[in-house]
C-alpha positions as CSV (number, residue, x, y, z in Angstrom):
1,X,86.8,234.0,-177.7
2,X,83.8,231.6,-177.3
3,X,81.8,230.8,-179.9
4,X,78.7,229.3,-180.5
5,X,78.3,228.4,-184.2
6,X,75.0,229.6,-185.6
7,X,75.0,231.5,-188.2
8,X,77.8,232.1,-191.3
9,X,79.5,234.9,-189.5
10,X,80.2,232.4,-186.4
11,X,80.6,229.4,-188.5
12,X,82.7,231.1,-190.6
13,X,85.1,232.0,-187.4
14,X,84.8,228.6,-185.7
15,X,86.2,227.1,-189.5
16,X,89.6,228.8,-188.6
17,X,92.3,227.3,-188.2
18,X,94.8,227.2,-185.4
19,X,97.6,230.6,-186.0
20,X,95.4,231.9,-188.5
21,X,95.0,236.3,-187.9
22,X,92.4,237.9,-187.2
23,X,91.7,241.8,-187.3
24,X,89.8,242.5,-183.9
25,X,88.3,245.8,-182.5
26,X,88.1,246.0,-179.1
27,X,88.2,245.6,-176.1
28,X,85.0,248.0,-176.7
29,X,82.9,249.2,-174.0
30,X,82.2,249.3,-170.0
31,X,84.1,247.1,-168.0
32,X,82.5,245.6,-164.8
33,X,82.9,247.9,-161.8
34,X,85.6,246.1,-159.1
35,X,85.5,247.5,-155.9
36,X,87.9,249.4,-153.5
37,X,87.5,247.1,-150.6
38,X,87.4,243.4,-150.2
39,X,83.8,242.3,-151.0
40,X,81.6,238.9,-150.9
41,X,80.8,238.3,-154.1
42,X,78.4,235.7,-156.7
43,X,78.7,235.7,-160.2
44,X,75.9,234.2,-162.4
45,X,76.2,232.5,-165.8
46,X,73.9,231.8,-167.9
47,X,75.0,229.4,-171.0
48,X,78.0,230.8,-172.9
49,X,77.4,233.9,-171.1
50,X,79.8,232.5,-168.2
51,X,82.8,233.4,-170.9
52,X,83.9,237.1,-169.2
53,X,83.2,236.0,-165.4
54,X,86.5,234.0,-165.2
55,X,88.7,237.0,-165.4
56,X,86.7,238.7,-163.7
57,X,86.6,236.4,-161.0
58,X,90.5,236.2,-160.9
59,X,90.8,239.8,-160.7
60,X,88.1,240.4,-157.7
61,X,90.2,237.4,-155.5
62,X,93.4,239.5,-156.3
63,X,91.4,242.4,-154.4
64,X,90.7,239.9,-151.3
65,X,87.5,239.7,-152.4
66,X,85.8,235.7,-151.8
67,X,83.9,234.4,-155.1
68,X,81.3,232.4,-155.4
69,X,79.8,231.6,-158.5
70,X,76.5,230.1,-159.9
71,X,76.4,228.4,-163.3
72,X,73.9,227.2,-165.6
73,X,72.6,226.0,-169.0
74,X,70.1,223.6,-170.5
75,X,72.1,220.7,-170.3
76,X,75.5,219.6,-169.4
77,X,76.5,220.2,-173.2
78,X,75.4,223.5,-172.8
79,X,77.1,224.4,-169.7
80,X,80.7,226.2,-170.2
81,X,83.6,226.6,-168.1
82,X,82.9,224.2,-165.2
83,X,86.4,223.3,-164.3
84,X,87.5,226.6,-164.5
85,X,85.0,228.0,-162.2
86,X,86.4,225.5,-159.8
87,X,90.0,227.4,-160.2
88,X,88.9,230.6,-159.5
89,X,86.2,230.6,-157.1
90,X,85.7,229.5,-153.7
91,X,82.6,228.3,-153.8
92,X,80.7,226.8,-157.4
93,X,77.0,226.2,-158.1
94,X,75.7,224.2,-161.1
95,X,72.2,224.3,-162.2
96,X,71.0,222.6,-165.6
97,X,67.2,222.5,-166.8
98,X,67.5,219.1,-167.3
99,X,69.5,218.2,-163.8
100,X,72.3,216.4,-166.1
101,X,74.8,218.3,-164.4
102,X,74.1,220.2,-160.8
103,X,70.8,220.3,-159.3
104,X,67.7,220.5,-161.8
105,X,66.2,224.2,-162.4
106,X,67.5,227.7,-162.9
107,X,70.4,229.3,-162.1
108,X,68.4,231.4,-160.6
109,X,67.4,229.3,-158.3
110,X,70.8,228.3,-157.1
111,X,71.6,231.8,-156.9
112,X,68.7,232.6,-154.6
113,X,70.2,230.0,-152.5
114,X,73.0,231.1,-152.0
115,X,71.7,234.6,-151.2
116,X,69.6,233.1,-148.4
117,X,72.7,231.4,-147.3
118,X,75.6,233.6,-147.7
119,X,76.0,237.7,-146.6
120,X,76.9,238.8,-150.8
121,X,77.4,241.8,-151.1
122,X,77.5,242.1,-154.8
123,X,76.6,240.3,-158.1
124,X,78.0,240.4,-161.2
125,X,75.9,238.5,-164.4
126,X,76.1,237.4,-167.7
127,X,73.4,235.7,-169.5
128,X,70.3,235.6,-171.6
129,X,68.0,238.9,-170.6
130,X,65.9,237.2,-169.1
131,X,67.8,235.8,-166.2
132,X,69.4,239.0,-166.1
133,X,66.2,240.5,-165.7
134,X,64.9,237.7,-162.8
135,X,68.1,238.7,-161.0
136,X,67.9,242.1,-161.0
137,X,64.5,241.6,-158.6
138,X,66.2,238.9,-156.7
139,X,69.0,241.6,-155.9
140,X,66.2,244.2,-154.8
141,X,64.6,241.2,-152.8
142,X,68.0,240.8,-150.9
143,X,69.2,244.9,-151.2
144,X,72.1,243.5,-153.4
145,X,73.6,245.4,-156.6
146,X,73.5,243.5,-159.6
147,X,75.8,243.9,-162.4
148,X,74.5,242.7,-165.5
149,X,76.6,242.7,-168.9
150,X,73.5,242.9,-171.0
151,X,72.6,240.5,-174.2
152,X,72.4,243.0,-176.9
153,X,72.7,242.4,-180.7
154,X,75.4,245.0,-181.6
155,X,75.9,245.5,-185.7
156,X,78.9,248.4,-185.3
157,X,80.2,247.6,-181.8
158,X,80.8,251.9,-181.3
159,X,78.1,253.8,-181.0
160,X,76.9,254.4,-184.3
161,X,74.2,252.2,-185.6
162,X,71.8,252.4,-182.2
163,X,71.0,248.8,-182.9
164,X,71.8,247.8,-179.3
165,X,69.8,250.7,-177.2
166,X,67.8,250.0,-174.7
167,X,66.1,252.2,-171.7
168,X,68.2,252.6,-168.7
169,X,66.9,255.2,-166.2
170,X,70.1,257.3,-165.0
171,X,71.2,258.8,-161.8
172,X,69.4,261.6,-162.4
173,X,66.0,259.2,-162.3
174,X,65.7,260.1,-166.3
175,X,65.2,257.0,-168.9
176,X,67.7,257.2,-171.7
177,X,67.4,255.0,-174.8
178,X,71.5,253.6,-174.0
179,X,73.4,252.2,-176.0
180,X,75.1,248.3,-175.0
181,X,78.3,248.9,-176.8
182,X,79.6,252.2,-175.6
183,X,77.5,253.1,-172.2
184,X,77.3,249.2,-171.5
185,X,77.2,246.4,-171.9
186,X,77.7,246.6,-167.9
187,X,75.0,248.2,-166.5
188,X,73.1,248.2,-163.0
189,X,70.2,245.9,-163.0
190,X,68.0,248.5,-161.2
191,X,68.8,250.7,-163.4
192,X,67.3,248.7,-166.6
193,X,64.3,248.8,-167.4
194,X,63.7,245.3,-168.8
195,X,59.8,245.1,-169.2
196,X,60.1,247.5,-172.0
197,X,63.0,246.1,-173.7
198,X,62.5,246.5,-177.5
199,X,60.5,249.5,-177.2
200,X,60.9,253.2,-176.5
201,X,59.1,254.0,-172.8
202,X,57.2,257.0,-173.1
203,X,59.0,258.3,-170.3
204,X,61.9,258.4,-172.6
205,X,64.1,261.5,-172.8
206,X,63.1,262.3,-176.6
207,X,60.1,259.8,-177.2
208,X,57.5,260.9,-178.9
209,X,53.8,261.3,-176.8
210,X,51.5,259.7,-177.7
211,X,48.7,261.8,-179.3
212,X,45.4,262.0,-177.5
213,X,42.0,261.5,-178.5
């Protein structure tokens, strides 16, 4: 678990001590897609939100696949899992706003670089929204899937509450309000549709029209 200590519930958790139990739930949801074959691929952190790619990472080089992965955060404080990434990758990235760790900018930026660069043939992300969201179109700029494990508040965690929906246009080219905990939180970034995130498109299966005038 990684924890950022914000509010009681977290603070609460990062208070515990060391062999203390825990009831946990899970593990709830989609799991990132791995592929068949050996693939080429980049993984992009954003923050904290580097947490899930380091298994992930360990399981696509048991598939043959090469890693290369992109990190970055405000600040060097900010930044999780640096040394790790250099374990399990062949290739690491670092990007901070304030260039006190890596190259100053986004990591969106380093991961455009290494898409001009390198022949990827997938990434897989886990951030804030909006990077998720900035690398979605650089993966239609580059014809490269994205993989995004979204940044939804979930309340329940199973499907229940519909706190964590948000529009998702499926295979059969309909938008469904989905939900992050039990369709995602892995979903295809060309799928999302992330300028309407927070409302309910009207092209939604079930949204109400609007009434004209």
């Amino acid at each position: 678990m990684v924890i950022s200590a914000h509010g009681p519930g977290t603070r609460w958790l990062a208070a515990l001590a060391p062999h203390q139990m825990l009831d946990v739930v899970g593990p709830l949801g989609r799991p990132f897609p791995l592929p068949k074959d050996p693939v080429h691929a980049l993984l992009v952190g954003g923050g904290y939100g580097s947490a899930p790619l380091f298994m992930l990472a360990d399981a696509l080089r048991q598939r043959g696949c090469r890693v290369d992965m992109a990190l970055g955060a405000a600040s060097a404080e900010r930044l999780f899992g640096a040394l790790e990434a250099r374990r399990v990758t062949n290739a690491l990235s670092i990007a901070t706003d304030d260039g006190s760790l890596g190259v100053q900018g986004r990591v969106t930026d380093a991961a455009r670089s290494i898409l001009e660069r390198s022949n990827i043939d997938v990434i897989y992300a886990c951030g804030p929204m909006p990077m998720l969201a900035a690398l979605s179109t650089l993966g239609a700029e580059f014809d490269v899937m994205v993989q995004c494990a979204v940044e939804e508040s979930m309340a329940c965690g199973i499907g229940i509450c519909m706190t964590c929906v948000l529009p998702v246009r499926g295979s059969d080219g309909v938008v469904r309000m989905s939900r992050s905990c039990v369709d995602g939180p892995i979903f295809a970034g060309d799928r999302v549709l992330w300028e309407s995130i927070g409302t309910v498109p009207e092209e939604t299966l079930g949204a109400p029209k609007a009434s004209g005038h």
